[in-house]
VOBA-819426 format. One record per residue (C-alpha): residue in one letter; x, y, z; residue number from 1. Coordinates in steps of 0.25 Angstrom, whole numbers, always signed. Layout:
residues N
a/X/Y/Z/NUM
...
***
This chain:
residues 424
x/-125/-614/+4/1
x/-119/-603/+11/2
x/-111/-609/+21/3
x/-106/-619/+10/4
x/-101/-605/+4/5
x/-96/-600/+18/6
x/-89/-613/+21/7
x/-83/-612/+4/8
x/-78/-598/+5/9
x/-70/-602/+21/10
x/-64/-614/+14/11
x/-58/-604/+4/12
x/-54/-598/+14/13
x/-46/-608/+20/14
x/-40/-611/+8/15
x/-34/-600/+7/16
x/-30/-599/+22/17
x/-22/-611/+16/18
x/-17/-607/+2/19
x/-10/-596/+10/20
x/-4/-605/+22/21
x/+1/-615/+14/22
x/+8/-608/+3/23
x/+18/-603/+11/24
x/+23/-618/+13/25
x/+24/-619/-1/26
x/+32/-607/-4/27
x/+41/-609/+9/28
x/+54/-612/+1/29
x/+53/-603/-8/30
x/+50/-592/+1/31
x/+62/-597/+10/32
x/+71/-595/-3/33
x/+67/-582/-6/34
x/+67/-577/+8/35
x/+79/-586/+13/36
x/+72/-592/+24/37
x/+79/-604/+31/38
x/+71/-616/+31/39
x/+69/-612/+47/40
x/+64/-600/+43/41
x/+54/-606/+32/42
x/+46/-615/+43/43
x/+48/-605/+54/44
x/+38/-595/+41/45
x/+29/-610/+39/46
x/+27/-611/+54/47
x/+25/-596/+58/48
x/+11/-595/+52/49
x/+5/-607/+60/50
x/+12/-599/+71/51
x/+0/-587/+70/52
x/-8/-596/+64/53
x/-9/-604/+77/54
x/-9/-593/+87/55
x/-20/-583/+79/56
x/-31/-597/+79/57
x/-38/-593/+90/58
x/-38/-579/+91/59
x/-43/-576/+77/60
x/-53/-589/+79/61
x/-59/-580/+92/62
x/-60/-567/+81/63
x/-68/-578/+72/64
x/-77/-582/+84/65
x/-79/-569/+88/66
x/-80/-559/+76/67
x/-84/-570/+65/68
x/-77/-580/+54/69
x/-81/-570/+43/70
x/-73/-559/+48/71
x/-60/-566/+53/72
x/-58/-576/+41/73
x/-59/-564/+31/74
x/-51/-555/+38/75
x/-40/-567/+40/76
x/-42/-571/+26/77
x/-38/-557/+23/78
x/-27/-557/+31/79
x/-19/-570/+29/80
x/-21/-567/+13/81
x/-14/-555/+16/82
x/-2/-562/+24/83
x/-1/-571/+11/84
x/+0/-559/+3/85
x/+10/-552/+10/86
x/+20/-565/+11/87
x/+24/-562/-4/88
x/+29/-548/+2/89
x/+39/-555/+13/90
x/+54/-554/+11/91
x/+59/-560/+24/92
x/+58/-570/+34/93
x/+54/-560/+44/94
x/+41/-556/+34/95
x/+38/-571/+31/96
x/+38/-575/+47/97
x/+27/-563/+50/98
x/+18/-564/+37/99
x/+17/-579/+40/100
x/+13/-576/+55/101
x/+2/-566/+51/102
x/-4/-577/+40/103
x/-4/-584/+53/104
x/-13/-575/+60/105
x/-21/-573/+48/106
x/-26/-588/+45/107
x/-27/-591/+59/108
x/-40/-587/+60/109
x/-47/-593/+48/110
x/-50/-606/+52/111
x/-55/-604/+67/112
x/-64/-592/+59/113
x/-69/-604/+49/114
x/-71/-613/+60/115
x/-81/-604/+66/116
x/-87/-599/+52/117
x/-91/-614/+50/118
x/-98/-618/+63/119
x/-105/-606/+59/120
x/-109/-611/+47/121
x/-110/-625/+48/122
x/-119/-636/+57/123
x/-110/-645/+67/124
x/-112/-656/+59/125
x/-106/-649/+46/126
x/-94/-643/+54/127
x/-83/-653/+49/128
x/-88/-652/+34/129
x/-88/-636/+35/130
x/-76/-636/+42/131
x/-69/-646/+31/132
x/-71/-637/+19/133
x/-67/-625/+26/134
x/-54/-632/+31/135
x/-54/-640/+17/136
x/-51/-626/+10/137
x/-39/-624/+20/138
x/-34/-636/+15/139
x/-35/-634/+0/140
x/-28/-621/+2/141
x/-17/-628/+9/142
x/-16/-640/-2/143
x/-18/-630/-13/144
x/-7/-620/-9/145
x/+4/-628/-12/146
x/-1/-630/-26/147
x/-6/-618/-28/148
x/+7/-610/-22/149
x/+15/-616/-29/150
x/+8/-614/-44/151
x/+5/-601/-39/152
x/+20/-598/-39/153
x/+21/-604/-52/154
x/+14/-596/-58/155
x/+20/-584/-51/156
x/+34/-588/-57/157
x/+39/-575/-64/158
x/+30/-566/-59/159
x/+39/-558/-48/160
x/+38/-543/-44/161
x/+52/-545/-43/162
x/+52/-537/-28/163
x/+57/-550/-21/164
x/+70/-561/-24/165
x/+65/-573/-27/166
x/+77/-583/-27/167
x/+66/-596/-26/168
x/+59/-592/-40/169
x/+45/-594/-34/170
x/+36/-582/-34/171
x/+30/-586/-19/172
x/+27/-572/-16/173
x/+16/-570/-27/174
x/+10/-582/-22/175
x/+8/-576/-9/176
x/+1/-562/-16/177
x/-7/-571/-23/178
x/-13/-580/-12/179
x/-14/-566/-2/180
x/-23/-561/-13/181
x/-31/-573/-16/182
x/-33/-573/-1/183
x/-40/-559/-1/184
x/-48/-560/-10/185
x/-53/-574/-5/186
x/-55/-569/+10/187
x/-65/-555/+5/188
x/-73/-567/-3/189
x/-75/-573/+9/190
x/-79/-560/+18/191
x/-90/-559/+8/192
x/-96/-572/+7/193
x/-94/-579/+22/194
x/-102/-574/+34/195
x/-99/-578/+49/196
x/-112/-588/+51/197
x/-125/-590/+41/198
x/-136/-578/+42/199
x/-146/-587/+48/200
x/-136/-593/+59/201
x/-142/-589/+73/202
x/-135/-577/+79/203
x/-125/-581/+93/204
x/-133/-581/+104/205
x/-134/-569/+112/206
x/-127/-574/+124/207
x/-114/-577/+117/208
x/-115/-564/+110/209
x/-114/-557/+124/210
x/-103/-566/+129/211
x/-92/-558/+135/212
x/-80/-553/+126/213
x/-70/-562/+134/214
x/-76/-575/+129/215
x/-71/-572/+115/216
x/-58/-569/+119/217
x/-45/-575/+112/218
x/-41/-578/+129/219
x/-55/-585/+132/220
x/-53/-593/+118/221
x/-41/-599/+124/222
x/-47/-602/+135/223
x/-57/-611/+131/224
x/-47/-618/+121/225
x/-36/-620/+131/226
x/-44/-625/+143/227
x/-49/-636/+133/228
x/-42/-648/+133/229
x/-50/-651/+119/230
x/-44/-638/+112/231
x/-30/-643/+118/232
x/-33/-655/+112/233
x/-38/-649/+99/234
x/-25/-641/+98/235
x/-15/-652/+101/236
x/-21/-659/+89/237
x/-20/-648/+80/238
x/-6/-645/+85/239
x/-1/-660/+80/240
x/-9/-660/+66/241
x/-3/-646/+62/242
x/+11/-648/+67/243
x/+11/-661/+58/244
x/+1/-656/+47/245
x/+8/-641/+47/246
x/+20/-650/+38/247
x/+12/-649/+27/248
x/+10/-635/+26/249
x/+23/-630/+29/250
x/+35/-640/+27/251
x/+30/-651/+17/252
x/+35/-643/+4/253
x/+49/-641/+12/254
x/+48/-657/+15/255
x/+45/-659/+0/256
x/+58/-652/-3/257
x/+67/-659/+5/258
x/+64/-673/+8/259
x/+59/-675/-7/260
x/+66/-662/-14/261
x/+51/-657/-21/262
x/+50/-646/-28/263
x/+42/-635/-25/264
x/+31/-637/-34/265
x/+29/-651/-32/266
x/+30/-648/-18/267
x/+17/-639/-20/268
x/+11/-649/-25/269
x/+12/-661/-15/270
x/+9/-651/-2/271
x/-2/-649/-10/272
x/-6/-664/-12/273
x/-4/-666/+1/274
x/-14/-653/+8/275
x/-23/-658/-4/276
x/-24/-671/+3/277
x/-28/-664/+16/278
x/-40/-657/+9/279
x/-46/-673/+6/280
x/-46/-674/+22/281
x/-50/-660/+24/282
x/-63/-661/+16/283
x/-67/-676/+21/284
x/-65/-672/+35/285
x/-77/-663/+37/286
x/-85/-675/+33/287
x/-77/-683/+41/288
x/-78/-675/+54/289
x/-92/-673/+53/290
x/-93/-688/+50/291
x/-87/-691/+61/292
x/-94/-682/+72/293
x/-106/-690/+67/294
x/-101/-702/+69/295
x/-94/-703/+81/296
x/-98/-689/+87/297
x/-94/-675/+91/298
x/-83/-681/+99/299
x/-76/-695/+92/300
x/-81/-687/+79/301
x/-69/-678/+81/302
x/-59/-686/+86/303
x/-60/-698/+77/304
x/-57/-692/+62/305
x/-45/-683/+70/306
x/-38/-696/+75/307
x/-40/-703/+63/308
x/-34/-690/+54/309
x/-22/-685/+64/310
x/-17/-701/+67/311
x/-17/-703/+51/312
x/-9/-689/+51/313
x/+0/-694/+59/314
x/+3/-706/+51/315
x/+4/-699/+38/316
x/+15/-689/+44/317
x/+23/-700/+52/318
x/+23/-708/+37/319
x/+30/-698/+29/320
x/+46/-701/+32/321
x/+41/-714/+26/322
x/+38/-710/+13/323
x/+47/-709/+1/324
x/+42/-700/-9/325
x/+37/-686/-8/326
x/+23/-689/-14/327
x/+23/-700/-2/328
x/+22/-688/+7/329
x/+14/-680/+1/330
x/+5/-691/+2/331
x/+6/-695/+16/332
x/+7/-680/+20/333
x/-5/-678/+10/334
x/-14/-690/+20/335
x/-9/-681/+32/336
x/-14/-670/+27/337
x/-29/-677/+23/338
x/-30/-682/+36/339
x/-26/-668/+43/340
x/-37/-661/+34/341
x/-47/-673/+36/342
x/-48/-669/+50/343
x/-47/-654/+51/344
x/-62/-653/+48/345
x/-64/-660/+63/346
x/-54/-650/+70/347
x/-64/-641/+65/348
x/-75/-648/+68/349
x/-71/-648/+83/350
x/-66/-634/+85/351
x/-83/-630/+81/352
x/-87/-645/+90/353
x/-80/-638/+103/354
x/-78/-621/+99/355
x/-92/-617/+101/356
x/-92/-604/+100/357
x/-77/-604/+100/358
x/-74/-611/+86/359
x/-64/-602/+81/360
x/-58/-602/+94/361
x/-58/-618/+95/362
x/-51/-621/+80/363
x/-42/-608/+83/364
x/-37/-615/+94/365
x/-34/-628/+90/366
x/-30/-623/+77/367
x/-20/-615/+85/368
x/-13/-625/+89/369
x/-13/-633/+77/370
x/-5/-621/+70/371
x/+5/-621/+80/372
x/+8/-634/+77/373
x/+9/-631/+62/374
x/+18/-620/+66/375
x/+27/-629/+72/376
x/+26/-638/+63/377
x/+36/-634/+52/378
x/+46/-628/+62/379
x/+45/-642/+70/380
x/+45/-650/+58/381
x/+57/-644/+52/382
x/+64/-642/+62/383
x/+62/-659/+64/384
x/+65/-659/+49/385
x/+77/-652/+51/386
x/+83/-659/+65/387
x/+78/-673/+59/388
x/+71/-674/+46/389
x/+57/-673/+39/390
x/+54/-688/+44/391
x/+55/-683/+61/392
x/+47/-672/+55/393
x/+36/-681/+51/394
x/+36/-690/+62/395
x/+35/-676/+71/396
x/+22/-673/+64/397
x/+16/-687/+65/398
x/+17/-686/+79/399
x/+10/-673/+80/400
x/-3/-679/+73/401
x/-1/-691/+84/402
x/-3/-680/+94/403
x/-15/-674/+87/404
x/-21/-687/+86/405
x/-22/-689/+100/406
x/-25/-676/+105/407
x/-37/-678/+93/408
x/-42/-690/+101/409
x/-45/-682/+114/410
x/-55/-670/+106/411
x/-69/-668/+111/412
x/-77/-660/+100/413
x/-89/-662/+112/414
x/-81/-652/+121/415
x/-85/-637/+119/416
x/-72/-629/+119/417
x/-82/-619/+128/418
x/-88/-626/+137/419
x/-99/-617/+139/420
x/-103/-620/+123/421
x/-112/-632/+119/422
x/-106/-644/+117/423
x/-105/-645/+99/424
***
């Protein structure tokens, strides 16, 4: 029962880790208005958090391997509720660029800490359930903020503290006090019920305990994860499924608007359908992961349900130019989005098959790279847009999850990131 209550209160977590990223998405036009951004401007903002997000992966993983889960998730649970809270205080370009690289740094570290915080509690065979739920919160968050923002900024309609011109008429400043509070009080909850491994788990053994400082170091994490052509592997895949999956998060309303001419609130609603679609996958893939481990074993059981998943991304996104109406879109954008969820759980799965001692390490890394591609992607997708039109954009995204598919078909889950550790 207590590590269903761990695993609950992580999950909560994440969804809040989300209700915070994705908002900003939702808001992004009306914040342009207020704060006369160009359009450049606006994505340059989208992309700058996956910047900081990608680069702080492995070093705040290492603090989470090395000083516990506990410890780092609540003080960056603290800290990114923080950041969401002071975005209602920004009145410039210069502000809104820095407070999206400091929420950046303050997420990076969550799921790299989670990562390690479930191996601890759960058995191999369980990893890809457990991992699921934790990431399945994540993506409610993310399919609930859309919705959520804007009915939050509904409601907020008339209340002002008149401090700052509001030429859009939406109150998207009080929806970022609101979610930074929210935020604090959720992240001291968690400090008081989750603890780093169960009491009756077996101390690390002596030997390890003794190792020398510089095995814990962010250089020796690096190391490891850049002489293995499995990470390299790992991070290309990652690299392509975020750089077409990041469109979701960051440009879909603005595509909404202009191929279709959606309104805002509408456009809450159908980024929401779609992200709510993702969180279907992301709850069958843990079942699905550890179904397959079973059946075709450690190896083959982590490639297979990640080709199947990233080739069907790839045809989603390849199919939208094709598609005449907005709710077709969402649809087809939605079944994307399933099928990047649905195999999240075996990413996760993998980082604990090959991190060993290093998990935090493992997922930060690959999850490094996969941001980076998600910071490119609304700066290189727009710009497309902009050269050619949203359909190039599509087809630019379609071919990134062809480039993940294949890297996914080389992945060993039977090949310790440290040699030196047992094999999973």
């Amino acid at each position: 029962m207590r590590r269903w209550l761990v695993v609950g209160i992580t999950a909560v977590a994440a969804f809040w880790l989300y209700i915070d990223r994705v908002c900003f998405s939702t808001l992004a036009d009306p914040i342009r208005t207020d704060l006369g951004l160009s359009d450049a401007e606006r994505n340059t903002a989208l992309g700058m958090f996956f910047l900081t997000y990608a680069l702080f992966q492995v070093p705040v993983g290492m603090l989470a391997d090395r000083y516990g889960a506990r410890r780092v998730l609540t003080l960056a649970f603290l800290a990114w509720s923080a950041v969401t809270f002071a975005t209602g205080l920004i009145e410039g370009v210069i502000g809104l660029l820095s407070l999206r690289l400091l929420l950046g740094i303050s997420e990076a570290g969550a799921y790299p800490a989670a990562a390690g915080l479930i191996k601890a509690w759960a058995q191999p065979q369980e990893r890809g359930r457990f991992s699921s739920l934790v990431a399945l919160g994540g993506r409610l968050g993310g399919a609930i903020a859309p919705w959520l923002t804007v009915t939050t900024a509904a409601l907020l309609t008339g209340y002002s503290l008149g401090l700052w011109d509001n030429p859009s008429g939406v109150p998207w400043r009080g929806v970022f006090f609101a979610y930074g509070m929210c935020g604090i009080l959720m992240a001291l909850m968690f400090w008081a019920i989750v603890r780093d491994q169960p009491a009756d788990a077996p101390h690390p053994p002596a030997a390890l305990a003794a190792q020398p400082a510089y095995l814990r170091t962010l250089f020796y994490q690096f190391h490891l994860c850049f002489r293995s052509a499995n990470m390299l592997l790992f991070s290309l895949m990652q690299f392509g499924v975020n750089l077409g999956w990041g469109f979701l998060i960051t440009l879909m309303p603005s595509y909404l608007n202009e191929h279709f001419d959606v309104p805002l609130h509408e456009r809450g609603q159908m980024q929401s359908t779609a992200l709510f679609m993702g969180c279907c996958g992301m709850f069958l893939g843990g079942w699905l992961t550890d179904g397959c481990r079973y059946l075709f074993g450690p190896c083959w059981g982590r490639r297979v349900p990640l080709m199947i998943a990233l080739t069907g991304c790839a045809a989603a996104m390849g199919s939208v130019p094709l598609l005449p109406s907005p709710w077709a879109a969402v649809l087809v954008l939605g079944l994307m989005a399933f099928l990047v969820d649905l195999h999240n759980p075996v990413i996760w799965a993998f980082a604990q098959d090959v991190g060993g001692k290093n998990v935090g390490a493992a997922l930060g890394f690959g999850n490094m790279w996969g941001n980076l591609g998600a910071a490119l992607s609304p700066v290189l997708l727009g710009a497309i847009r902009d050269a050619v039109d949203w359909n190039a954009a599509f087809v630019v995204g379609a071919l990134a999850f062809l480039v993940a598919t294949v890297s996914a078909s080389f992945l060993n889950a039977t090949r310790p990131l440290d040699p030196g550790s047992p094999r999973p």
